[in-house]
VEXKE-677315 format. One record per residue (C-alpha): residue in three letters; x, y, z; residue number from 1. Coordinates in steps of 0.1 Angstrom, whole numbers. Example, Ala and Ser with C-alpha at 12.3 -4.5 7.8 and 13.67 -1.06 7.14 Angstrom:
VEXKE-677315
residuo,px,py,pz,num
ALA,123,-45,78,1
SER,137,-11,71,2
end
This chain:
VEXKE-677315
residuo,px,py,pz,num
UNK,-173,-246,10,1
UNK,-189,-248,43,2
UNK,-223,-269,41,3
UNK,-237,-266,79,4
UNK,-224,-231,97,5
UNK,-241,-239,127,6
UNK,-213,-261,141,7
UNK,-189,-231,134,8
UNK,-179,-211,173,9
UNK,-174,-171,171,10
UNK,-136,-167,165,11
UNK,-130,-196,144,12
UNK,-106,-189,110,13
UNK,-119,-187,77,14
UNK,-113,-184,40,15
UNK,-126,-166,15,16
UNK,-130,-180,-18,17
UNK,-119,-152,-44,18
UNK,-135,-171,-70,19
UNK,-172,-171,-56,20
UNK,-169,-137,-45,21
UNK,-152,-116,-75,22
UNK,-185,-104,-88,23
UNK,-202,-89,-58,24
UNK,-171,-72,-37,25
UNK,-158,-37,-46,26
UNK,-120,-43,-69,27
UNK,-104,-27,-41,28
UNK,-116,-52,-14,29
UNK,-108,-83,-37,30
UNK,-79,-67,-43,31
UNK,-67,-71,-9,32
UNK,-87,-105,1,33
UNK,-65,-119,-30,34
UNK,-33,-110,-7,35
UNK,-48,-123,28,36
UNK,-80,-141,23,37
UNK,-86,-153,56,38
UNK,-109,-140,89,39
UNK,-123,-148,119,40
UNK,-163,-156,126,41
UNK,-177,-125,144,42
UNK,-213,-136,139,43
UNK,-243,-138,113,44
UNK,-265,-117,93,45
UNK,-301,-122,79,46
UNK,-295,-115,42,47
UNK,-331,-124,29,48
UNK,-360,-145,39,49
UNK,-340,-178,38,50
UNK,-307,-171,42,51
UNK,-283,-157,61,52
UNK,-244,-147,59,53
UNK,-211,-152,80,54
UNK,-198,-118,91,55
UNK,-160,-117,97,56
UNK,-134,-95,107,57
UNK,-113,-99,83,58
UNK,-75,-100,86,59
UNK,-67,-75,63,60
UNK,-90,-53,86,61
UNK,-126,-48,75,62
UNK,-154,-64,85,63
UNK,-176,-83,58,64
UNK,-200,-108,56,65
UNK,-204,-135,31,66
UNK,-228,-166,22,67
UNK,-218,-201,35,68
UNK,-208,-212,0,69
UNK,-185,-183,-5,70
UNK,-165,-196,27,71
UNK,-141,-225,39,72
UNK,-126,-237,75,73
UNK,-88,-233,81,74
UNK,-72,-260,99,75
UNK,-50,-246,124,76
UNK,-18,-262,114,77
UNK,-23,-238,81,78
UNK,-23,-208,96,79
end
């Protein structure tokens, strides 16, 4: 889980966690996430009064945000 996103840079890796996200994705998208569920920061978006999501460009293709706790860092000896 990532607790402060404002250290993260535009272009760093990141992972999805399927199991925080299975109940608000379409099947089809999780489907695929749960092959490749890594993407790169593309930038943020205001979500409601208080909070805001991570958008990334997913590797699988699409482009999709998701909330900070829905999200962790890749080292870059893992990928």
């Amino acid at each position: 889980m990532i607790k402060d996103s404002s250290k993260l840079k535009k272009g760093q890796s990141l992972k999805v966690d399927l199991e925080k996200v299975n109940d608000r994705l379409p099947k089809s998208l999780w489907m695929d996430l749960k092959n490749c569920p890594k993407g790169k920061l593309i930038g943020y978006k205001m979500v409601d009064g208080n909070q805001f999501g991570l958008v990334l460009k997913l590797d699988i293709g699409p482009v999709q945000w998701f909330f900070e706790e829905e999200l962790s860092l890749i080292s870059e000896g893992s990928l």
